[in-house]
MDAnalysis code that builds the backbone (N, CA, C; Angstrom):
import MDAnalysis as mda
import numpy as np

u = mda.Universe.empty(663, n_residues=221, atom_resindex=np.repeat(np.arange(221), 3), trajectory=True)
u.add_TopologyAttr("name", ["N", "CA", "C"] * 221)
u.add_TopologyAttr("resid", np.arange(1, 222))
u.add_TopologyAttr("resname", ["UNK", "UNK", "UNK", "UNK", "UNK", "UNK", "UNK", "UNK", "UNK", "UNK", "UNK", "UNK", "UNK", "UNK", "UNK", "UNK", "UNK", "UNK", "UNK", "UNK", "UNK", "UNK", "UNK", "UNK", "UNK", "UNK", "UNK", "UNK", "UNK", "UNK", "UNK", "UNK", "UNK", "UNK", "UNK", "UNK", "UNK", "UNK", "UNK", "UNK", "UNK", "UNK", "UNK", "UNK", "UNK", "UNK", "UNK", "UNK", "UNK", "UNK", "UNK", "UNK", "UNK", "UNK", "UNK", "UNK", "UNK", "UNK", "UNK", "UNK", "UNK", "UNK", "UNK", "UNK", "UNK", "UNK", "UNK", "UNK", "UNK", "UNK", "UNK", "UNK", "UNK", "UNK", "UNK", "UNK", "UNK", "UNK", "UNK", "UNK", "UNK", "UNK", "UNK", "UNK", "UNK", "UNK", "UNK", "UNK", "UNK", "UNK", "UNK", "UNK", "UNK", "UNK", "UNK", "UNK", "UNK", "UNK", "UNK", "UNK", "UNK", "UNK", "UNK", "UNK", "UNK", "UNK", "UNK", "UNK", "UNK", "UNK", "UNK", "UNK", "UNK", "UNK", "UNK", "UNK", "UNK", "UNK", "UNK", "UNK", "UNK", "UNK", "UNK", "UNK", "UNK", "UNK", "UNK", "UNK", "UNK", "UNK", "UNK", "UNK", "UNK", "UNK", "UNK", "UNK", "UNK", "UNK", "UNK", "UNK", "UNK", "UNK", "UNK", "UNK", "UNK", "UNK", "UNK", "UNK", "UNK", "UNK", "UNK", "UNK", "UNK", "UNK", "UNK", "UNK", "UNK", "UNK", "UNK", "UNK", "UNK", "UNK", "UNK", "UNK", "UNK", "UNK", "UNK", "UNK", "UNK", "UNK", "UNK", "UNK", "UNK", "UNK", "UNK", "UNK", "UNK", "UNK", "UNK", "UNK", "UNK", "UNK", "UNK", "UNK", "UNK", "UNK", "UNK", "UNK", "UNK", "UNK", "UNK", "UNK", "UNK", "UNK", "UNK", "UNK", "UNK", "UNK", "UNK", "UNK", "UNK", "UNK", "UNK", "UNK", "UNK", "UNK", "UNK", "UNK", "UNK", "UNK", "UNK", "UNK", "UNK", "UNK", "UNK", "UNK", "UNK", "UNK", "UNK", "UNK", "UNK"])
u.atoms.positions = np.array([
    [6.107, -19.664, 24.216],
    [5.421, -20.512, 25.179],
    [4.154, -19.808, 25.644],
    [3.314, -20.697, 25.227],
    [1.800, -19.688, 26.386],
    [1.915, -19.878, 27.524],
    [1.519, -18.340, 28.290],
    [1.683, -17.690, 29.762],
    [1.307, -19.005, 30.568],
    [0.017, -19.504, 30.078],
    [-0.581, -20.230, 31.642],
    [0.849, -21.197, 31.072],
    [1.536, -22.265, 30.427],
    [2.301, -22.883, 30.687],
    [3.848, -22.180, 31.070],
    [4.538, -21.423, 30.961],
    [5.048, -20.433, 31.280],
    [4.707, -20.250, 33.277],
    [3.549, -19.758, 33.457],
    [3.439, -20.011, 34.395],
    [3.149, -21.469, 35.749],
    [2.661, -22.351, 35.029],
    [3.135, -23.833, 35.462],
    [4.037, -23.944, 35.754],
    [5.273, -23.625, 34.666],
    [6.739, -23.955, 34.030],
    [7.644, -23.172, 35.668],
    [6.776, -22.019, 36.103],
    [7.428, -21.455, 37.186],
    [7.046, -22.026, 38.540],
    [6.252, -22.272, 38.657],
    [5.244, -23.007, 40.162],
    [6.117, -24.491, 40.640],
    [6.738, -25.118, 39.479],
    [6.756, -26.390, 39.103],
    [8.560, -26.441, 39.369],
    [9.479, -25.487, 38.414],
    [10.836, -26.041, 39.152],
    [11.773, -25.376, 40.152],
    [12.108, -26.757, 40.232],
    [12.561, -26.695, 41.698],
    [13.850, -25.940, 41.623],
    [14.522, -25.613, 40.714],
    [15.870, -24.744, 40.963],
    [16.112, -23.655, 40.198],
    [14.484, -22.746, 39.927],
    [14.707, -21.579, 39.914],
    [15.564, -20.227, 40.252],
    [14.858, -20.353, 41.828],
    [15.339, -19.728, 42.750],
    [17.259, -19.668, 42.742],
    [17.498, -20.721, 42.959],
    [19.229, -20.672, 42.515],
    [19.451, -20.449, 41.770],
    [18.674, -20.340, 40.589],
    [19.236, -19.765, 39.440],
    [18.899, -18.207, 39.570],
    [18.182, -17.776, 39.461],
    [17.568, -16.207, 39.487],
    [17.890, -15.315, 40.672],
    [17.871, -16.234, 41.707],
    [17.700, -15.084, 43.155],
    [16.827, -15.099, 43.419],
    [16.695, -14.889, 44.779],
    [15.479, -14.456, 45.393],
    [14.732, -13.580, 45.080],
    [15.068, -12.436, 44.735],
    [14.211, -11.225, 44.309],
    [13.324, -11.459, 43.357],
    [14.424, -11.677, 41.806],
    [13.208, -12.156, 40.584],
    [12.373, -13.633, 41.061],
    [13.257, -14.358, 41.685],
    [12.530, -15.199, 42.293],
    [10.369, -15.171, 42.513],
    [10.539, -14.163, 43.925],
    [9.654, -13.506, 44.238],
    [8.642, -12.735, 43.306],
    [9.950, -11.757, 42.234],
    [8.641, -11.240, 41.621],
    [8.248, -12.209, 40.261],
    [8.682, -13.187, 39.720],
    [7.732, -14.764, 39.058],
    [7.125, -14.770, 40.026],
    [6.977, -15.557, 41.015],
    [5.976, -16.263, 41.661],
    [5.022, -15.208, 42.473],
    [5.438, -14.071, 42.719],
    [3.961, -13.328, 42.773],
    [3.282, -12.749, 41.625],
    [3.713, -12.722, 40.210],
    [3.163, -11.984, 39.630],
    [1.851, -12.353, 39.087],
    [0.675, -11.259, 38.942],
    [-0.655, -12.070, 38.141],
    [-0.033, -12.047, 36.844],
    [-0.701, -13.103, 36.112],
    [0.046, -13.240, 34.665],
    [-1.177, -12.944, 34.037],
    [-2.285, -12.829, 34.782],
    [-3.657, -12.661, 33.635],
    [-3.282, -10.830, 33.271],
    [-2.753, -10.126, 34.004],
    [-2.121, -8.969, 33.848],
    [-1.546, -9.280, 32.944],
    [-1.845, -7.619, 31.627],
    [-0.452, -7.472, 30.773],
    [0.397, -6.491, 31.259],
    [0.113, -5.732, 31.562],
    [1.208, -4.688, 32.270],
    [1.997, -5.360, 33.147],
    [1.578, -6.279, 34.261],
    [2.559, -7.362, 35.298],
    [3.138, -8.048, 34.092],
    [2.660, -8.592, 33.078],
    [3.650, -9.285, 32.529],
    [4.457, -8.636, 31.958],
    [4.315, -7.561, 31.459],
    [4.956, -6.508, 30.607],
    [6.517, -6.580, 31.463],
    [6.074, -5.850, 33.039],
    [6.964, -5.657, 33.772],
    [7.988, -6.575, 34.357],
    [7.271, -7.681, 34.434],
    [8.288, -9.414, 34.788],
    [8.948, -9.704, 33.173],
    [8.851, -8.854, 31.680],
    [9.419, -9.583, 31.084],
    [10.609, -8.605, 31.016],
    [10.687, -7.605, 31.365],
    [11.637, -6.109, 31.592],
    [12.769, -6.741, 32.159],
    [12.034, -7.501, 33.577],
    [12.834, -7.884, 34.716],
    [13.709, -9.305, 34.284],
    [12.916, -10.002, 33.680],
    [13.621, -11.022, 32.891],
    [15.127, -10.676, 32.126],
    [14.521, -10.036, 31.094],
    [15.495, -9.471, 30.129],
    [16.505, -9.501, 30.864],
    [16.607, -8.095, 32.295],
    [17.345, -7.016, 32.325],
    [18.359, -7.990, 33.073],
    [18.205, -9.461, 33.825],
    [18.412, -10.201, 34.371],
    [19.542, -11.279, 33.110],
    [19.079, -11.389, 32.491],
    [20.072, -11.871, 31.621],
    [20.778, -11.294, 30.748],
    [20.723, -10.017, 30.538],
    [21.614, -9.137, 29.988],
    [23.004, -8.791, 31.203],
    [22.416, -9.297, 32.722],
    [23.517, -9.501, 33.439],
    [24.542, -10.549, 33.621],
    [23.442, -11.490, 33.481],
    [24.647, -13.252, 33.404],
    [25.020, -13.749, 32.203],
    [24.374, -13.016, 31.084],
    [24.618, -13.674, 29.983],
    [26.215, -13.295, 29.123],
    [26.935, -14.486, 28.517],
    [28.362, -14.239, 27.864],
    [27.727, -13.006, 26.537],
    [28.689, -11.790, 26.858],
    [28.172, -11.178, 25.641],
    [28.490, -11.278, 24.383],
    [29.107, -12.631, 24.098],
    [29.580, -13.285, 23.168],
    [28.556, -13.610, 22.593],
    [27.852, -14.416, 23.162],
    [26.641, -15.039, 22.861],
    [25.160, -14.862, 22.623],
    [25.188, -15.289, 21.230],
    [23.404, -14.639, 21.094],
    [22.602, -15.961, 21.150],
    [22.698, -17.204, 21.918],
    [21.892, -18.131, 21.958],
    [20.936, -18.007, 22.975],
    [20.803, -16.887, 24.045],
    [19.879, -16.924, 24.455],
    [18.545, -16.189, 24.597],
    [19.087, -15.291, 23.832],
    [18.043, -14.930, 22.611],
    [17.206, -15.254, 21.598],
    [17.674, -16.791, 21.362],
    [17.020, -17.159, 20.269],
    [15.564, -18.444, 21.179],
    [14.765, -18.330, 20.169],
    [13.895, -19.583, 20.382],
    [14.361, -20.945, 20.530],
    [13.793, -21.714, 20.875],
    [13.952, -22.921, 20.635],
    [13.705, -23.464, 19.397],
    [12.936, -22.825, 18.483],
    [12.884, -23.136, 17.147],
    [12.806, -21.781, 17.109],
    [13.450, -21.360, 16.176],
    [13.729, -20.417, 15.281],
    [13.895, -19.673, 14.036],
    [13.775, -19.192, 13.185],
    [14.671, -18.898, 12.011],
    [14.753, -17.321, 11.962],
    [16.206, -17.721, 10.810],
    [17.000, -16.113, 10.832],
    [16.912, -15.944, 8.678],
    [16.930, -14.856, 8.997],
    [17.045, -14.322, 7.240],
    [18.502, -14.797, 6.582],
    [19.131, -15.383, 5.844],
    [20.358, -15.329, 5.082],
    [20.426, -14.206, 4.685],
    [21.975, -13.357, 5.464],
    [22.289, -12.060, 5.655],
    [22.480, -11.469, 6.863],
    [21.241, -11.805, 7.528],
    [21.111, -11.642, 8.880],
    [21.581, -12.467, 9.980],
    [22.484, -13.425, 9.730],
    [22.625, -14.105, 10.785],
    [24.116, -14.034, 11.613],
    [24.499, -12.901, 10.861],
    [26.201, -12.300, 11.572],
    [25.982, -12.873, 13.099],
    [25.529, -11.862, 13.542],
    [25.467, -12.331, 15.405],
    [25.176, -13.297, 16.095],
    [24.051, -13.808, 15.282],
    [23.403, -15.587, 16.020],
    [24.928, -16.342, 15.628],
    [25.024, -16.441, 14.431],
    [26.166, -17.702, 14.048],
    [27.474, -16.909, 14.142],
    [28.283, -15.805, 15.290],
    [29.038, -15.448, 15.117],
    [30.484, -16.389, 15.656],
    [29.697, -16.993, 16.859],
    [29.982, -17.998, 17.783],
    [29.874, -19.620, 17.276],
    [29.110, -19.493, 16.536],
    [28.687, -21.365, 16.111],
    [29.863, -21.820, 15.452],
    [30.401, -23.090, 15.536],
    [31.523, -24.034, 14.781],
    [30.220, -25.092, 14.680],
    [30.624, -25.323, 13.342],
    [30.132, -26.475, 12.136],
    [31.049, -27.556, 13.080],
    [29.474, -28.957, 12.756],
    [30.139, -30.173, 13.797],
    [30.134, -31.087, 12.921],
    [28.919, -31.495, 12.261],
    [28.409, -32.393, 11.338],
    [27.307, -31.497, 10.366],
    [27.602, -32.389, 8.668],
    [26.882, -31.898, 7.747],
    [26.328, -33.717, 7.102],
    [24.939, -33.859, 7.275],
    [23.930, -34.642, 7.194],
    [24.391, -35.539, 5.796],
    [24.479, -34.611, 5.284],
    [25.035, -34.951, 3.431],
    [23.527, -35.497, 2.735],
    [23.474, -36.319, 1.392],
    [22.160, -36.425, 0.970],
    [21.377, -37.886, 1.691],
    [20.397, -37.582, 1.675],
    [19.246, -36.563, 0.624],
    [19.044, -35.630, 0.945],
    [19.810, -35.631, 2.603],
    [18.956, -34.327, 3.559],
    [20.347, -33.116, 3.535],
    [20.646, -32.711, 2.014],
    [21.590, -31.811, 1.889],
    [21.273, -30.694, 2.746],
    [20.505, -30.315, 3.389],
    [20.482, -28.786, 3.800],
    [20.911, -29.136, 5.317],
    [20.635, -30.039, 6.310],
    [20.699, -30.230, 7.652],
    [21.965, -30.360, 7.427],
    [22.816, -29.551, 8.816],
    [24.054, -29.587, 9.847],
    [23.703, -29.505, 11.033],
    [24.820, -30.124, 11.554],
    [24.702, -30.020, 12.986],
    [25.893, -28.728, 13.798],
    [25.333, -27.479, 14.610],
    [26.218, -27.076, 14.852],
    [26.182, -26.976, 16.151],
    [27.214, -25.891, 17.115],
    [27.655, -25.999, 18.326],
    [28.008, -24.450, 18.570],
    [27.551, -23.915, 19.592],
    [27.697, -22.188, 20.332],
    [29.137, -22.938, 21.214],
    [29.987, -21.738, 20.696],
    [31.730, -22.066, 21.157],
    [31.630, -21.266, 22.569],
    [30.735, -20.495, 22.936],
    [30.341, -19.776, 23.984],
    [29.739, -20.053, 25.027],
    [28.652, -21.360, 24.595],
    [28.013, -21.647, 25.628],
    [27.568, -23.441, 25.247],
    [27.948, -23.391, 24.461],
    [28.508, -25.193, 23.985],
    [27.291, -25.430, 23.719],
    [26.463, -24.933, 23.133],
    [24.545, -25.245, 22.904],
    [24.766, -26.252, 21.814],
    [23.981, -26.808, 21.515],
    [23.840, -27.431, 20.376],
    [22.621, -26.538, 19.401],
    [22.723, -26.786, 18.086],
    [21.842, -26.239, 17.196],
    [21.772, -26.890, 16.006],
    [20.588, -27.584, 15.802],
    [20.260, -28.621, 14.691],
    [19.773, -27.084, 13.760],
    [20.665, -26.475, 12.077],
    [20.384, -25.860, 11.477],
    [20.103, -26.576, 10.053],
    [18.890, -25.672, 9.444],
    [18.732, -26.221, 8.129],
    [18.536, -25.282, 7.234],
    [19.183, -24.838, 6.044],
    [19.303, -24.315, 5.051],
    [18.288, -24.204, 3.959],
    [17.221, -23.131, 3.999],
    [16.090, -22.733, 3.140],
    [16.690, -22.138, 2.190],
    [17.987, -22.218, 1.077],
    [18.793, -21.728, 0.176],
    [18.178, -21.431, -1.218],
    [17.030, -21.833, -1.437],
    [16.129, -21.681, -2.526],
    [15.061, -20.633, -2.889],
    [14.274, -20.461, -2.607],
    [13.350, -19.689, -2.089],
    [12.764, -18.843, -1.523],
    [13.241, -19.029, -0.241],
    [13.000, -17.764, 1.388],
    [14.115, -17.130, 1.800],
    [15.254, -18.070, 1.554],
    [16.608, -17.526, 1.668],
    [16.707, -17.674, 3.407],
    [16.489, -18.513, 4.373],
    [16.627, -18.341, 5.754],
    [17.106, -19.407, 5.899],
    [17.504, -19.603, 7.758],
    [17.814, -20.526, 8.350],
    [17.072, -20.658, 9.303],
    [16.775, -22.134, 9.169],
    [15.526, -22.785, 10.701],
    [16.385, -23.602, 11.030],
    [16.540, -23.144, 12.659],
    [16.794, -23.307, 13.783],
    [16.322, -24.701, 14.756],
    [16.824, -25.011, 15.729],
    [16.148, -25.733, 16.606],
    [17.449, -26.461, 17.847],
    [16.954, -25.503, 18.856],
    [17.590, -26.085, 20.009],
    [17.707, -27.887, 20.550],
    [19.170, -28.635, 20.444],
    [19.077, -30.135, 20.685],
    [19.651, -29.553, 21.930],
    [18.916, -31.155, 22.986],
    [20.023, -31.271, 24.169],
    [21.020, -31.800, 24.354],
    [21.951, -32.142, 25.374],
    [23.351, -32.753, 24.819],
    [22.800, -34.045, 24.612],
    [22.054, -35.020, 25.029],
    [22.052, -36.335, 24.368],
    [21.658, -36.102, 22.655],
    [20.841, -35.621, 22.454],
    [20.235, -35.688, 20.453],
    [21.473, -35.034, 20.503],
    [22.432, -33.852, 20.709],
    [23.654, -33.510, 19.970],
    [25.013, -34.920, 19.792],
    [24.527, -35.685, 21.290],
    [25.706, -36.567, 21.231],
    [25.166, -37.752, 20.095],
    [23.987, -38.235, 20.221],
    [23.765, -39.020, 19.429],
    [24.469, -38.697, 17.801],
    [24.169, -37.310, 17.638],
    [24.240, -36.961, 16.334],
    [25.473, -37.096, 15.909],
    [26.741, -36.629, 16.630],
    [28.041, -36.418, 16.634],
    [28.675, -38.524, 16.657],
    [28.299, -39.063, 17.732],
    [28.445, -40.441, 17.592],
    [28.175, -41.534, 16.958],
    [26.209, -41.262, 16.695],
    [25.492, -42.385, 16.183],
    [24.980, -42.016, 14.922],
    [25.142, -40.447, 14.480],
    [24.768, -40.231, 13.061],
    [23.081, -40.077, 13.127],
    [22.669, -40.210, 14.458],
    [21.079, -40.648, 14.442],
    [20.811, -38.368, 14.547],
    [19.522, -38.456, 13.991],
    [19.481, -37.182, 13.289],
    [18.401, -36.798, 13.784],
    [17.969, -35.635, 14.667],
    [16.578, -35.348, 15.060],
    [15.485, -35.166, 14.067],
    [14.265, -35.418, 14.044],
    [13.336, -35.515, 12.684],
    [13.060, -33.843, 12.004],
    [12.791, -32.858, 13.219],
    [11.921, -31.996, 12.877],
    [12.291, -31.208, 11.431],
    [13.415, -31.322, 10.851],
    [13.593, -30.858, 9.664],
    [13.919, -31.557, 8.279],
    [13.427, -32.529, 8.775],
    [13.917, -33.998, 7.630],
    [13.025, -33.855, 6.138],
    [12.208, -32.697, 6.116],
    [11.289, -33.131, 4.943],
    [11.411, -31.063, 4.373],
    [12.235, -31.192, 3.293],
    [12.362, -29.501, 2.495],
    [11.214, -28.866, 2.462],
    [9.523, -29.402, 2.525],
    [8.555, -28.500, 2.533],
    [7.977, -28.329, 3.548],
    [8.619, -29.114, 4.980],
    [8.699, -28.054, 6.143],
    [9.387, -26.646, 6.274],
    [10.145, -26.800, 5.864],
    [11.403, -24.997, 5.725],
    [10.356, -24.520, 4.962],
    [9.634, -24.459, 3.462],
    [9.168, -23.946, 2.912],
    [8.256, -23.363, 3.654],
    [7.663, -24.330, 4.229],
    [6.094, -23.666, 5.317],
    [6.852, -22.759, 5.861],
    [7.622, -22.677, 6.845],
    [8.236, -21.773, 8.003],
    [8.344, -20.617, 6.743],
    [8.666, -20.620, 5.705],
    [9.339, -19.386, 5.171],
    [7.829, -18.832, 4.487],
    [7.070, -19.649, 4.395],
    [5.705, -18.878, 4.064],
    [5.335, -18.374, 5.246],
    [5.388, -18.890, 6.283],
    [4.968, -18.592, 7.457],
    [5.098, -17.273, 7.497],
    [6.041, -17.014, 7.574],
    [7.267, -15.610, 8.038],
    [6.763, -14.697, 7.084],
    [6.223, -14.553, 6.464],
    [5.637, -13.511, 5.531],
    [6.777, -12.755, 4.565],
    [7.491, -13.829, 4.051],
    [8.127, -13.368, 3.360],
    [7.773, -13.164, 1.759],
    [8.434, -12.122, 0.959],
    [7.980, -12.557, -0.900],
    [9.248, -12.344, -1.391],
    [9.210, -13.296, -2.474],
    [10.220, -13.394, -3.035],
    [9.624, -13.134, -4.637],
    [10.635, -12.098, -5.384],
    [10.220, -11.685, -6.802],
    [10.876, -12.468, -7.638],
    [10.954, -12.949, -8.920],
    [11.697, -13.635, -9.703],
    [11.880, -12.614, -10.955],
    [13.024, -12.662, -10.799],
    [13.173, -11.993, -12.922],
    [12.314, -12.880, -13.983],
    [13.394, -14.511, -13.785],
    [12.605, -15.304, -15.384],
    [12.262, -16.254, -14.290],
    [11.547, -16.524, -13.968],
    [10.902, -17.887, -12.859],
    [11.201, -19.020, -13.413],
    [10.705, -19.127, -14.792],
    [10.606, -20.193, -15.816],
    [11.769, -20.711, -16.103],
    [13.096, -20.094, -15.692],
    [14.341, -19.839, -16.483],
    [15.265, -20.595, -14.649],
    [14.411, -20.218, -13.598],
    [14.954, -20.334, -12.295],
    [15.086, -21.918, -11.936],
    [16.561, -22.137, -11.984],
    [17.065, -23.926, -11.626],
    [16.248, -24.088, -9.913],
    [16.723, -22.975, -9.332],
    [16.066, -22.745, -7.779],
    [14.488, -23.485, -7.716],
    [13.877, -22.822, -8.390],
    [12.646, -23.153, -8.667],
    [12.254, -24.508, -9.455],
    [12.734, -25.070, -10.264],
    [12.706, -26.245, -10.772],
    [12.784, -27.119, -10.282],
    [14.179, -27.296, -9.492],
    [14.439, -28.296, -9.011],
    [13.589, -27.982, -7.474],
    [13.055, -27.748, -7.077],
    [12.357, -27.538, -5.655],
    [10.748, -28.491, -6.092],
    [10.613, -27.699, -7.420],
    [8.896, -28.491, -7.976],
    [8.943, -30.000, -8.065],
    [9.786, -29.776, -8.425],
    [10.839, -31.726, -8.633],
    [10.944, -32.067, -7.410],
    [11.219, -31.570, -6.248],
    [11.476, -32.266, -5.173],
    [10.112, -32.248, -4.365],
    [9.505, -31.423, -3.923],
    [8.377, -31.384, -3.786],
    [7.495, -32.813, -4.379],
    [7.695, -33.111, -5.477],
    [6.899, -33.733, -6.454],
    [7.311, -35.580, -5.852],
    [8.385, -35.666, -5.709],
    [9.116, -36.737, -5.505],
    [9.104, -37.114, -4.152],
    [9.245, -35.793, -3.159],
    [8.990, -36.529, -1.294],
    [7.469, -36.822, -1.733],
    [6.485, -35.794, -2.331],
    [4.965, -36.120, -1.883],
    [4.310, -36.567, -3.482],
    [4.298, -37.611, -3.910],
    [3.793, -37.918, -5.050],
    [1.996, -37.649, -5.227],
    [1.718, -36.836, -6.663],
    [0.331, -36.638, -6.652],
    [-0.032, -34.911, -5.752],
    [1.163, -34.044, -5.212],
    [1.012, -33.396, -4.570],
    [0.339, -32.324, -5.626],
    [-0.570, -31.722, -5.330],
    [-1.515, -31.061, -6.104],
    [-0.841, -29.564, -6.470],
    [-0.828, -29.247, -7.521],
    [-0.345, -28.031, -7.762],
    [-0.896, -26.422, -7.343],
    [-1.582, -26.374, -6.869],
    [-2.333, -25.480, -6.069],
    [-1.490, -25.695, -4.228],
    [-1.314, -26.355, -3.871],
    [0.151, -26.703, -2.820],
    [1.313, -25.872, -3.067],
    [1.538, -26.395, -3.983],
    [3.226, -26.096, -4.642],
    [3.023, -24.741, -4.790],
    [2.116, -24.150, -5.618],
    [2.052, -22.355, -5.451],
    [1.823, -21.745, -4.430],
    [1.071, -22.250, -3.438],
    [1.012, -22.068, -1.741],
    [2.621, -21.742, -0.941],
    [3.065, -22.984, -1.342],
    [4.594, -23.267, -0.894],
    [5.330, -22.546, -1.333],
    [5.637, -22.587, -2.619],
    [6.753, -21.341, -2.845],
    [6.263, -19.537, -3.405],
    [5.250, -19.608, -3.091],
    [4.612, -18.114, -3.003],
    [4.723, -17.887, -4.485],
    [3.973, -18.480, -5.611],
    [3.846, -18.376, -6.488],
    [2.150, -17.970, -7.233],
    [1.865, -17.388, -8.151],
    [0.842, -17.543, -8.619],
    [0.704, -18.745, -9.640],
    [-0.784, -19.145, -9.186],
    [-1.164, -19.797, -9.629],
    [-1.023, -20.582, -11.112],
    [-0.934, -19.907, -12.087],
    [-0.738, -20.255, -13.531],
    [0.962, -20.827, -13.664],
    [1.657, -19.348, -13.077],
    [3.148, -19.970, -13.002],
    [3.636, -21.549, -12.410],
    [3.078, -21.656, -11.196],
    [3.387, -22.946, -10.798],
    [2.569, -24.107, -11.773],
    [1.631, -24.046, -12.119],
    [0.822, -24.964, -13.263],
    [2.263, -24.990, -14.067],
    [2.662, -23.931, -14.785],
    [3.221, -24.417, -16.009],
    [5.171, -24.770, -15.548],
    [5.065, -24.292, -14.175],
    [6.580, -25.205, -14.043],
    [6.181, -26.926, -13.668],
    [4.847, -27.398, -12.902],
    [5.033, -28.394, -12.813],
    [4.540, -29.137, -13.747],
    [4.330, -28.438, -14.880],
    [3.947, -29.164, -16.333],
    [5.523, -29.439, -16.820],
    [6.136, -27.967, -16.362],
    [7.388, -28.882, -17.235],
    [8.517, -29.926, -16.309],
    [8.081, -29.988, -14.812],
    [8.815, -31.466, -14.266],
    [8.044, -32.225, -14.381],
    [6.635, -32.524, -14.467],
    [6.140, -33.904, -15.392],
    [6.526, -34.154, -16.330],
    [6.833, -33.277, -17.312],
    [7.207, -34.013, -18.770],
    [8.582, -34.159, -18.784],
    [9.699, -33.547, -17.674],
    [10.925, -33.798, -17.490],
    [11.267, -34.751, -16.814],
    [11.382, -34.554, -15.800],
    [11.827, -35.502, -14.527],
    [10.581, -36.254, -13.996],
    [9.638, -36.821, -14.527],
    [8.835, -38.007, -14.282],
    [8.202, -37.750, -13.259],
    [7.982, -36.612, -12.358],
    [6.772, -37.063, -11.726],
    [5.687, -36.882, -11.533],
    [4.963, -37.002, -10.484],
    [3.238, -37.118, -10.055],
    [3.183, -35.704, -9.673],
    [1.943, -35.212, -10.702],
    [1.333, -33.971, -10.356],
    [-0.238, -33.590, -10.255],
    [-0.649, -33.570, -9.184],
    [-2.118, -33.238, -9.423],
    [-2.388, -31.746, -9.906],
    [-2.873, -32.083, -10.966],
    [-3.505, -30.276, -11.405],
    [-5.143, -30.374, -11.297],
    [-5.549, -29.169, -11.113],
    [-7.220, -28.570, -10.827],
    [-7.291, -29.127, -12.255],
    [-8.725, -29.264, -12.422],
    [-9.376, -29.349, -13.880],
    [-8.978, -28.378, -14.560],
    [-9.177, -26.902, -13.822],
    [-9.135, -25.957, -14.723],
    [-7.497, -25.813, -15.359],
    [-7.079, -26.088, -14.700],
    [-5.081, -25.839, -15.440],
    [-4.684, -27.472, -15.691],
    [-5.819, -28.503, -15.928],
    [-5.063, -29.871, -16.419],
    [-3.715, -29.668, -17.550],
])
């Protein structure tokens, strides 16, 4: 969250104070935030403040509101989570899960291809109840080359032995190809952190396989 909203975010509710105490209370609402050292020191005080109330069961409040974790790494975040609902297709990677600790909801989606992570995203209890009752599904992860972005984002690389040989990789160019028809192949190597020539010649071979729309540069038609 940026500070000046952060700091709005404090001016603004009304049941801080019952929540925090008076003290941290006081030191939010006096602190300059154009200060980094004051902020430095109010985020100490933060912390040290919920390392007191918080279930030490629980690592949800630690996490972002959107998030992602490495596959491998997610022992502690999901040590607590029970599986509620699984989306099924097209949108195979979305579940819906639940912190047994602190009853959170967590819309997770499965980057199993590529980046190897999980993106995150805090629901409130209505989008969790909807989801659990009405099947109705929050959007923000509905489309596989959003996860991809997040996992480029994250500065991750991923090496391949035979790329050419990789189902992972195939079928992703294929899907890619099929949510965004005409999607230019200079994209697709963007997206899955590929060089350039390699992705040319995998989405040469899901055009001539699986039928679809590929824009290539002149130079790699």
């Amino acid at each position: 969250m940026p500070i000046s909203d952060f700091e709005r975010w404090v001016y603004a509710e009304t049941t801080l104070e019952d929540t925090v105490g008076s003290v941290l209370y006081f030191e939010l609402i006096s602190t300059d935030f154009r200060s980094k050292d004051a902020r430095w020191r109010l985020r100490r005080s933060l912390i040290d403040w919920m390392e007191q109330v918080a279930d030490p069961r629980c690592e949800c409040q630690w996490a972002a509101d959107t998030d992602f974790v490495d596959m491998g790494d997610q022992e502690d975040l999901f040590r607590t989570f029970e599986h509620v609902r699984h989306r099924g297709q097209p949108y195979w990677w979305l579940s819906m899960y639940r912190c047994g600790a602190c009853n959170q909801g967590w819309l997770v989606a499965q980057e199993e291809r590529i980046y190897l992570l999980y993106c995150l995203r805090r629901v409130d209890p209505s989008q969790f109840d909807r989801v659990v009752r009405e099947n109705e599904w929050p959007g923000d992860f509905d489309h596989y080359e959003h996860l991809l972005q997040i996992g480029q984002a994250s500065g991750r690389t991923i090496r391949w032995v035979d790329p050419m040989a990789s189902l992972s990789l195939r079928d992703t160019v294929t899907d890619l190809a099929k949510a965004r028809p005409h999607i230019r192949v200079a994209e697709i190597s963007a997206l899955l952190g590929l060089d350039l020539s390699l992705a040319t010649d995998l989405a040469r071979r899901a055009v001539q396989t699986d039928d679809v729309d590929i824009e290539f540069d002149d130079a790699n038609g």
